[in-house]
C-alpha positions in Angstrom: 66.2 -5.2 -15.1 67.1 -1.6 -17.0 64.0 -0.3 -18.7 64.5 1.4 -21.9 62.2 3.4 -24.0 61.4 0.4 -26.3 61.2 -1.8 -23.3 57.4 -2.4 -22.2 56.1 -1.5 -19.0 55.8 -5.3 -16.9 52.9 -3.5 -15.8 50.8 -2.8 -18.7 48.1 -4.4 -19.8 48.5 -5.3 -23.5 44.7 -5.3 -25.5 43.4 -5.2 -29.0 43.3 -2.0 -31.1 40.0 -0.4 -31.6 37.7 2.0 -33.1 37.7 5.1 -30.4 33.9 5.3 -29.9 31.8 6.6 -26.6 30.8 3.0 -26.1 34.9 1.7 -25.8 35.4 4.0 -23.0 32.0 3.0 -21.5 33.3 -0.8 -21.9 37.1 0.1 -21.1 35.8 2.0 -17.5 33.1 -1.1 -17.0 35.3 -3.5 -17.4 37.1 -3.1 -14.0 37.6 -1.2 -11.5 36.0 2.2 -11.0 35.1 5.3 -8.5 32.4 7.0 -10.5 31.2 6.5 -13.6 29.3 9.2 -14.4 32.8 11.6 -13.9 34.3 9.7 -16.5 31.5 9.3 -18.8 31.1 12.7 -19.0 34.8 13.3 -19.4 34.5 10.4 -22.5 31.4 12.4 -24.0 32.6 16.0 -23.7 36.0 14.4 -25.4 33.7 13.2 -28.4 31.1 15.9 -28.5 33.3 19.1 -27.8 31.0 21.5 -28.8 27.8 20.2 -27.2 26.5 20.8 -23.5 26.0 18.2 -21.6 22.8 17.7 -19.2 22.8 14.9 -16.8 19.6 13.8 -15.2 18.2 10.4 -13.4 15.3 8.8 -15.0 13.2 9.2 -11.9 13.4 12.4 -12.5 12.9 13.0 -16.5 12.0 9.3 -18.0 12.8 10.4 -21.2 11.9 7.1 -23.1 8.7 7.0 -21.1 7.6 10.7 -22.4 8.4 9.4 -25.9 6.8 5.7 -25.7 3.5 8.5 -24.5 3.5 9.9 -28.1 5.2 12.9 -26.6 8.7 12.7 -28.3 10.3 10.3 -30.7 13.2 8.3 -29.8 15.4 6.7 -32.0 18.3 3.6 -31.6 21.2 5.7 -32.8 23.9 2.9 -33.4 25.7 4.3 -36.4 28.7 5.9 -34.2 28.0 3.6 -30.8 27.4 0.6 -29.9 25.0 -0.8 -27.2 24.5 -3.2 -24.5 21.2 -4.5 -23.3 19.5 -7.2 -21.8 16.3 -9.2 -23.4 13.5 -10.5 -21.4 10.0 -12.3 -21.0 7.4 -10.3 -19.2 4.0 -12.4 -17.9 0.7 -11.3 -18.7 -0.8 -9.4 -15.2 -3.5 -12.2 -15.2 -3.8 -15.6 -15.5 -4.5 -17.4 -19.5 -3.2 -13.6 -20.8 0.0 -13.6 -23.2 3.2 -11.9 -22.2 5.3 -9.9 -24.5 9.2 -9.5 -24.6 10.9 -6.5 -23.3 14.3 -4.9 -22.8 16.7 -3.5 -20.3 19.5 -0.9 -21.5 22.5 -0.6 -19.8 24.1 1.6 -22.4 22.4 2.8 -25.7 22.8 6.1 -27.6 19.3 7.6 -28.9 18.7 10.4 -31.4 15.7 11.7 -29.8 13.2 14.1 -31.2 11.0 17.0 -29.5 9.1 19.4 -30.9 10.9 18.8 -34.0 14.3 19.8 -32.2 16.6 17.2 -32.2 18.6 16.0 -29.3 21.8 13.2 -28.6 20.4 11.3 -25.6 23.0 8.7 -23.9 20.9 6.5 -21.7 23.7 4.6 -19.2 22.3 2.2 -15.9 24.3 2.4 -13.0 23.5 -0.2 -10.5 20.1 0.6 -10.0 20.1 4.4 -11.2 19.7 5.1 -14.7 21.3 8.2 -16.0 20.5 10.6 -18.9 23.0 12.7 -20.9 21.3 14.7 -22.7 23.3 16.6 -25.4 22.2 20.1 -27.4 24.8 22.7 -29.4 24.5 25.9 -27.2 23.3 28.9 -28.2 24.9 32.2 -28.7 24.7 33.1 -25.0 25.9 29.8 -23.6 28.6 28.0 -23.0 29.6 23.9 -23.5 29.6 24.1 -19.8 26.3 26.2 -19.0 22.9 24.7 -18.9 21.0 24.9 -22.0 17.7 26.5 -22.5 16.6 24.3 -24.8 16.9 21.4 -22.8 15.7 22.8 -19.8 12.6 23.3 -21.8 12.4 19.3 -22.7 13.0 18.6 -18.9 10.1 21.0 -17.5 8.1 18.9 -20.3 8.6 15.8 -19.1 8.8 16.5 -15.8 5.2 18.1 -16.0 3.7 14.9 -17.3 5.9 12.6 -15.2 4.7 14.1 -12.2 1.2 15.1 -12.9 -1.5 13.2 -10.2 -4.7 14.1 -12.4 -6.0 10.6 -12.8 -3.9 8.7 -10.2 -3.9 8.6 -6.5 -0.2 9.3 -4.7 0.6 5.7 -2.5 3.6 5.5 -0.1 5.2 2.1 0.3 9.3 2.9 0.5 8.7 5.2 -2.0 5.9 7.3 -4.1 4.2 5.5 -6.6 0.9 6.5 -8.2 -2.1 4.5 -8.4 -4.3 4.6 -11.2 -6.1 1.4 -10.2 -7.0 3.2 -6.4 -7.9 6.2 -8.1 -10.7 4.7 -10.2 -12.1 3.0 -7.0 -12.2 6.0 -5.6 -14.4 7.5 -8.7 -16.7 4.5 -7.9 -17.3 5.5 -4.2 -19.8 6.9 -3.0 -21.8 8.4 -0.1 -24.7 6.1 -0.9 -22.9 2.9 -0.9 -21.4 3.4 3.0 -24.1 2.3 5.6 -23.6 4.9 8.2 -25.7 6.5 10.7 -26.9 10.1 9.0 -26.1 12.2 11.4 -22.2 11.3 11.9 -22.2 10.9 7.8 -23.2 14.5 7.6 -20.6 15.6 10.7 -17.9 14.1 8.5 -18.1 15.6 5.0 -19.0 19.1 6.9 -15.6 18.4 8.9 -13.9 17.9 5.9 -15.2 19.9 3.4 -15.2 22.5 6.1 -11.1 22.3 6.5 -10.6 22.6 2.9 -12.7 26.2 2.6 -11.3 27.5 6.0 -8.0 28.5 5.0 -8.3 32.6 5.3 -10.5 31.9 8.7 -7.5 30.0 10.2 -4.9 32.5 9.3 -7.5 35.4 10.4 -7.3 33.7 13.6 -3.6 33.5 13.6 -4.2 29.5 14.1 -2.4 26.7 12.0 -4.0 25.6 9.4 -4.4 21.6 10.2 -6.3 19.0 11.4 -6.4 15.5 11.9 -9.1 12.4 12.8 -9.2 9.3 13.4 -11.4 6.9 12.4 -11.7 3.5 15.1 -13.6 0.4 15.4 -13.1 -3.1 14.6 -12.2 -4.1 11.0 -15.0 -4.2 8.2 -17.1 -1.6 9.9 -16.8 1.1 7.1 -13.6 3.3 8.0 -11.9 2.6 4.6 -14.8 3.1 2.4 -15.7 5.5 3.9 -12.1 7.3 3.3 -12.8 6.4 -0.2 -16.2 8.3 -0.1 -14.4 11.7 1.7 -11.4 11.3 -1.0 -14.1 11.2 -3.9 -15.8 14.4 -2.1 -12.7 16.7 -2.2 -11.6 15.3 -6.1 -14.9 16.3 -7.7 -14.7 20.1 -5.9 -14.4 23.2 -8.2 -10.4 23.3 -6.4 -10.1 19.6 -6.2 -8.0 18.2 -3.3 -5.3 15.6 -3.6 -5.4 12.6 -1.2 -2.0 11.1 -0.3 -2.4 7.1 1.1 0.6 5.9 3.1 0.6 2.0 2.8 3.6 1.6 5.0 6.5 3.0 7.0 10.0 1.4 7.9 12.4 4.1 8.8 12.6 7.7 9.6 13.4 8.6 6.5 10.3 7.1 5.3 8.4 9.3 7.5 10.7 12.8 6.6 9.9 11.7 2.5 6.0 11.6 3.2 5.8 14.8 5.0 7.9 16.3 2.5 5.2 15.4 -0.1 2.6 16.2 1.8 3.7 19.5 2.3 4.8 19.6 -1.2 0.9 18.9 -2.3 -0.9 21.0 0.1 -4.2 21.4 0.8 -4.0 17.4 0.7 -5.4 15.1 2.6 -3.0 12.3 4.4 -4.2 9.0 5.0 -2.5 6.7 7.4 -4.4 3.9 7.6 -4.1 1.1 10.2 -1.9 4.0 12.1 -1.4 1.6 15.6 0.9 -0.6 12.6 2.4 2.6 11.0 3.9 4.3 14.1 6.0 1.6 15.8 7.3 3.1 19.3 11.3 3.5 17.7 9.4 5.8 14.8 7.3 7.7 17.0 9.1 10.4 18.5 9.9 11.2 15.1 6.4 11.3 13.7 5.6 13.6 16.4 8.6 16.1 15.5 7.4 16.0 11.8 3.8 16.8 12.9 5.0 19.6 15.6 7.7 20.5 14.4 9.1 23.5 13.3 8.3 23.2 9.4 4.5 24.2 8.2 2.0 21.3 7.9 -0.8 24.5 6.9 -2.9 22.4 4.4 -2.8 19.2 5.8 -5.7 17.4 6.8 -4.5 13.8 8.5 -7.1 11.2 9.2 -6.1 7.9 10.3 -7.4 4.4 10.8 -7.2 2.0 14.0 -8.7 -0.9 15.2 -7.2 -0.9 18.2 -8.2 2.6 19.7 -7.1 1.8 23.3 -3.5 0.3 22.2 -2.5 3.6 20.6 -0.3 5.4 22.1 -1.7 8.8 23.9 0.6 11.2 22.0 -1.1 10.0 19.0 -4.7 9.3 20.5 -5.2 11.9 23.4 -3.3 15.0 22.2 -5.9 17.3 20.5 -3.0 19.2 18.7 -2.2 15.9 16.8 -5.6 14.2 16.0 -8.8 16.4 16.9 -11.7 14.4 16.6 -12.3 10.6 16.8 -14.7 9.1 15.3 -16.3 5.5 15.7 -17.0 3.1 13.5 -19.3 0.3 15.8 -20.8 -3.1 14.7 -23.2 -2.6 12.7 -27.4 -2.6 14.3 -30.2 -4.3 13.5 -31.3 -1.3 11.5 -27.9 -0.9 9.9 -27.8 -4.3 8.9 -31.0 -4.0 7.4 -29.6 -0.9 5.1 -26.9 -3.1 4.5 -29.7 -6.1 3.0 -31.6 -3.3 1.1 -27.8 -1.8 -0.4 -28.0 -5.6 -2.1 -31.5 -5.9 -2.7 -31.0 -2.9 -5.0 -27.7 -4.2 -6.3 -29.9 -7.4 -7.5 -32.8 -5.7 -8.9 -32.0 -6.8 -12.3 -31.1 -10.0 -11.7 -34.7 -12.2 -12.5 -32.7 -15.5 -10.9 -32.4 -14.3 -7.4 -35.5 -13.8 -5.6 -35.3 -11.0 -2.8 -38.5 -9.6 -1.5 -39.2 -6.8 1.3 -39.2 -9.7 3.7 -36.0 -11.0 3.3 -33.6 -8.0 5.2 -35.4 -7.5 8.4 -34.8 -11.9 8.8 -31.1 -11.6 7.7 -30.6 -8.9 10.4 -32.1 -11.0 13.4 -29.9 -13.8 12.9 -26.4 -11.8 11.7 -26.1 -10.1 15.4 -22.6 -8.8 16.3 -21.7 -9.5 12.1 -19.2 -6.6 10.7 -20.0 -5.1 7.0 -17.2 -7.4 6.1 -19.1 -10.8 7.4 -22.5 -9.4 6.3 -20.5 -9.2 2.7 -18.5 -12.4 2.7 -22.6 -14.0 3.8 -24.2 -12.3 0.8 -21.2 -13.2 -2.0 -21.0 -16.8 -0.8 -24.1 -17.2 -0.9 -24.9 -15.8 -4.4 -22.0 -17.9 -6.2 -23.6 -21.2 -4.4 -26.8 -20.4 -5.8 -25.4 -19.4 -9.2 -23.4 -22.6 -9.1 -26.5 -24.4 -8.6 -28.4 -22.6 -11.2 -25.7 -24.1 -13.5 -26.0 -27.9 -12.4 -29.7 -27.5 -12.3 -29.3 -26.5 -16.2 -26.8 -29.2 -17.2 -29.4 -31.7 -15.9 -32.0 -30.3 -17.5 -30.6 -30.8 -20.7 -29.6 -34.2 -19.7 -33.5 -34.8 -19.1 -32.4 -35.7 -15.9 -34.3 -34.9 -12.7 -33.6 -31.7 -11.3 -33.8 -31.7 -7.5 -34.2 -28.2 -5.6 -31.5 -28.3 -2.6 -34.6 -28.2 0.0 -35.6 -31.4 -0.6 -31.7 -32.7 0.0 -32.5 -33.0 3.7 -35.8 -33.7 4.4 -35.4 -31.9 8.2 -33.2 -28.5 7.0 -36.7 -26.6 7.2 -36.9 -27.4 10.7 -33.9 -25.2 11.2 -35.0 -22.4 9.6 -36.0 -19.6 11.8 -40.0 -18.6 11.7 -41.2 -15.3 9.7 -43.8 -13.6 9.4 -43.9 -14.4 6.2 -43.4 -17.5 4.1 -40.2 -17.1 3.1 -38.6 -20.4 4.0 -38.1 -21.9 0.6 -36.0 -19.2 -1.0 -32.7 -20.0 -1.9 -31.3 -17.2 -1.2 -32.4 -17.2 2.5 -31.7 -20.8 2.8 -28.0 -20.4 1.3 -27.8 -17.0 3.8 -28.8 -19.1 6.9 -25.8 -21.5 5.8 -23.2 -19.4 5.2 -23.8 -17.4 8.2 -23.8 -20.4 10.6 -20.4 -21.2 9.1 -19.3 -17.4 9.3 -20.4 -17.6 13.4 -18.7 -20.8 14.2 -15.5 -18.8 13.0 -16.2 -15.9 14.5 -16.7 -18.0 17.9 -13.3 -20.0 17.1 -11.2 -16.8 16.8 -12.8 -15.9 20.0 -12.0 -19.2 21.4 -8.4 -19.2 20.2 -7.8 -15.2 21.6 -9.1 -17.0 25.2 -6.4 -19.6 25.0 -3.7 -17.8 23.8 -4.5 -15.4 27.4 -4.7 -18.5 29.0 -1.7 -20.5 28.1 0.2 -17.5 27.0 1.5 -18.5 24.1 1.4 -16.8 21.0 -0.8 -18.9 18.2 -1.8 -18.3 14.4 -4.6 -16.2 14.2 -6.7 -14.9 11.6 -6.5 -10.9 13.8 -2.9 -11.1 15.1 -2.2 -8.4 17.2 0.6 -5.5 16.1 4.0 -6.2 17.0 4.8 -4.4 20.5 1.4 -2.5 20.2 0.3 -3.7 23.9 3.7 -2.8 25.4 4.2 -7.0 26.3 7.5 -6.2 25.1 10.5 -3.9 26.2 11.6 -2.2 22.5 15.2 -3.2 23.6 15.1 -6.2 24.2 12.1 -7.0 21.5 14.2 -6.1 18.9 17.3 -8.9 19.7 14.9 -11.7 19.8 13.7 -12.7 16.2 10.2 -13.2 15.8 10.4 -17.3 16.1 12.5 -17.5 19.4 9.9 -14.7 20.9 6.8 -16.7 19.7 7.8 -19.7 21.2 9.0 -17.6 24.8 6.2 -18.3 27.3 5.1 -14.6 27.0 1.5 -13.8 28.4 -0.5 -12.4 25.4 -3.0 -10.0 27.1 -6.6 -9.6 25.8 -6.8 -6.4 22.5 -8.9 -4.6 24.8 -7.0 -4.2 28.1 -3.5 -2.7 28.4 -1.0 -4.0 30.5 -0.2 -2.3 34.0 3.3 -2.3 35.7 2.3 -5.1 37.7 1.5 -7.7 34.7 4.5 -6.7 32.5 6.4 -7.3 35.8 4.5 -11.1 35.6 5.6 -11.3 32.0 8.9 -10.8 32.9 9.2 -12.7 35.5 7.2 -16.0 33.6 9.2 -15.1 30.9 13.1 -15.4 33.3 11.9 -18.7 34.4 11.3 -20.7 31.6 14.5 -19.4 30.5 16.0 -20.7 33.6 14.0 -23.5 33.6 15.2 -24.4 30.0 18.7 -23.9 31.2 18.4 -26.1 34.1 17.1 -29.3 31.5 19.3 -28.5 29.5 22.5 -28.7 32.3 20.6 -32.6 33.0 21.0 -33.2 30.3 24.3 -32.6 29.5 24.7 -34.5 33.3 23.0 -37.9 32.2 25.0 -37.5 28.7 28.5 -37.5 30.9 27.0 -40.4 33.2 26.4 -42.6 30.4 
């Protein structure tokens, strides 16, 4: 075939005319096959804006219709010389019975934004999950289309400032930094008074801590670096987090207030280079890795340590970190003094804790004219909640109080009814009988009667986790538990070959699950091993009889 010039290309797509707008390229470019959008929306906007300068910047970085849905700005839909594509959508209330409202997703839309009564052209494009702004301003005399502009520089820092500020929030890692308004107003509410700990190691803390924070010129006097780190240990519910909350309310209410950085979780190296960089970023701060055994898997730990010993400047950083499993860390995190200084230990609770514990809620119900709770009443609750964590002592106490106030409630409704009401000690005639003796005649409260329930139920659990840890030694297999142990964390496994079995197929291996407080020497991962080649062999061998007995039939 000859191709003249009135002869079409048999390649070329044939399409509509029309109007040459910002928005057709956009569509035209979106519409198949691209490398980069951004190059050739910027291309399409300096086309149809040839004397403006163009700043790009990602949301995450300047959230320009954030700063102006603050009251800080005013943006405006500009569609008089663009169109716009966006996506509608229902958003549910953030608790139950609430009503949700209707929001929107813009994948392309022109604003005409206003600042400081400057006005501004603001493109606002998404890009797979980045969104973009292009930001457009006339330059001055000085500048150039291509140079940055002054003016918008200005908005950025703006925004920026207030996008960025932590007054008021709490920094939280968890794949990336988020911050937490709703951890920073528990933190407000904690306080030294509310954590039952013994006086002495109270005092050693804040003095450890506060002490860091004013030591800067002593350390560099010294020619020393200027960190520290601590870990707090014991079993869960024995006060370790609220008492981070109570150190992180100490250094936010100081004439130089202290930032506190909480790291939730950590996958990847990355993850670990991005909190560092922060931390360092924010210093003084204090960093909180909490459940660290959980945080530091063995492929991210050689890492850690480079990021903690390395050659870039931790001065400022204060670490303290939470285990319950003290004797499963590793010793380059628990036994190197350079790393983690001081350890300190948060035990079960004793009788005269416990007691503390009983007055904290005594005084907590003072008010309340329905629950009876007299001087008595602590020193019995602490003889019979032996070996009980904060966290049981707490569960005892709140299921206890919603029985009676559920009680409180029938009792009424059948009052009204002019029925009968029945107290729940004469239910079963014999329950007194049960009750342990005081000094005192306080058998016939509810409160102590609902207590003595609820902590019978809370033992029999406590001795059925117990029972079920036994087993799983035992048998060595791998059950549901309420305290599972970290993945790895007792060395049962070689990382190799941990990571090519998926979690299913290594749960059901025969594997011997060694007791949280021993570690496993050479000679018992050799027995896991071992255990572990012969089922596998064993498995192999029923399944080659079977596969026999299938041919014979």
């Amino acid at each position: 075939m000859v191709l003249t010039k009135t002869t079409p290309d048999p390649y070329t797509l044939v399409s509509s005319a029309h109007h040459d707008t910002v928005y057709s390229d956009f569509e035209d470019v979106a519409s198949g096959k691209y490398a980069d959008l951004d190059a050739q929306l910027i291309a399409s906007i300096r086309n149809h804006h040839p004397g403006m300068t163009v700043t790009v910047i990602p949301t995450s970085y300047a959230n320009l219709a954030a700063y102006a849905a603050a009251g800080y700005a005013r943006a405006e839909l500009d569609t008089s010389e663009d169109s716009l594509l966006r996506w509608r959508y229902y958003q549910t209330s953030s608790t139950r019975g609430g009503q949700g409202h209707l929001g929107e997703v813009f994948f392309f839309v022109r604003f005409k934004y206003t600042w400081k009564n400057i006005e501004f052209i603001v493109y606002t494009v998404r890009e797979g999950m980045i969104t973009l702004n292009y930001i457009l301003f006339p330059p001055d005399d000085d500048e150039t289309v291509l140079s940055h502009s002054k003016v918008t520089d200005a908005l950025l820092q703006a925004v920026g400032e207030i996008q960025f500020a932590v007054e008021g929030t709490i920094l939280v890692f968890e794949r990336y930094w988020t911050r937490s308004r709703a951890l920073y107003e528990q933190v407000q509410k904690a306080s030294w008074d509310d954590v039952i700990l013994d006086k002495k190691m109270k005092k050693t803390l804040t003095e450890t801590v506060v002490h860091f924070f004013d030591s800067e010129k002593s350390y560099k006097d010294l020619d020393v670096p200027w960190k520290r780190g601590l870990i707090f240990y014991g079993p869960a519910g024995c006060g370790k987090t609220i008492s981070i909350k109570a150190l992180m309310h100490t250094l936010s209410i100081r004439e130089n207030p202290v930032v506190s950085l909480y790291v939730k979780a950590l996958h990847n190296t990355y993850e670990i280079g991005s909190v560092f960089r922060m931390a360092r970023t924010m210093t003084p701060c204090l960093l909180i890795l909490e459940d660290v055994d959980t945080l530091i898997t063995e492929e991210l730990r050689s890492y850690f340590f480079n990021e903690v010993d390395g050659l870039d400047s931790n001065d400022g950083i204060m670490m303290v970190a939470t285990t319950n499993h003290l004797d499963q860390l590793d010793g380059g995190l628990a036994k190197r003094p350079s790393r983690f200084d001081r350890k300190y230990n948060f035990p079960t609770p004793d009788r005269e804790e416990r007691i503390l514990y009983c007055d904290y809620w005594k005084q907590k119900l003072r008010h309340n004219k329905k629950v009876e709770f007299p001087e008595e009443l602590p020193p019995a609750i602490a003889d019979i909640t032996q070996d009980f964590t904060f966290a049981y002592l707490k569960e005892a106490f709140v299921a206890s109080l919603l029985t009676i106030a559920r009680q409180d409630e029938e009792r009424d409704d059948e009052d009204e009814d002019g029925d009968r009401i029945t107290s729940p000690r004469n239910d079963d005639p014999g329950f007194h009988d049960k009750l342990i003796n005081t000094e005192k005649d306080i058998s016939n409260l509810p409160l102590w009667i609902e207590i003595q329930k609820q902590v019978k139920m809370l033992r029999e659990d406590m001795d059925s986790e117990d029972k079920e840890v036994k087993k799983n030694t035992l048998w060595g297999f791998r059950a549901p538990s309420t305290r599972p142990m970290p993945p790895r964390a007792n060395g049962c496994f070689p990382s190799a070959s941990a990571r090519r079995i998926p979690p299913l197929q290594a749960d059901t291996e025969a594997v011997h699950i060694m007791p949280s407080s021993e570690t496993p020497s050479e000679e018992d991962q050799t027995v896991i091993r071992m255990r572990a080649a012969f089922n596998r062999k064993t498995d192999r061998q029923i399944l080659g009889l079977d596969k026999e007995l299938h041919r014979s039939t």
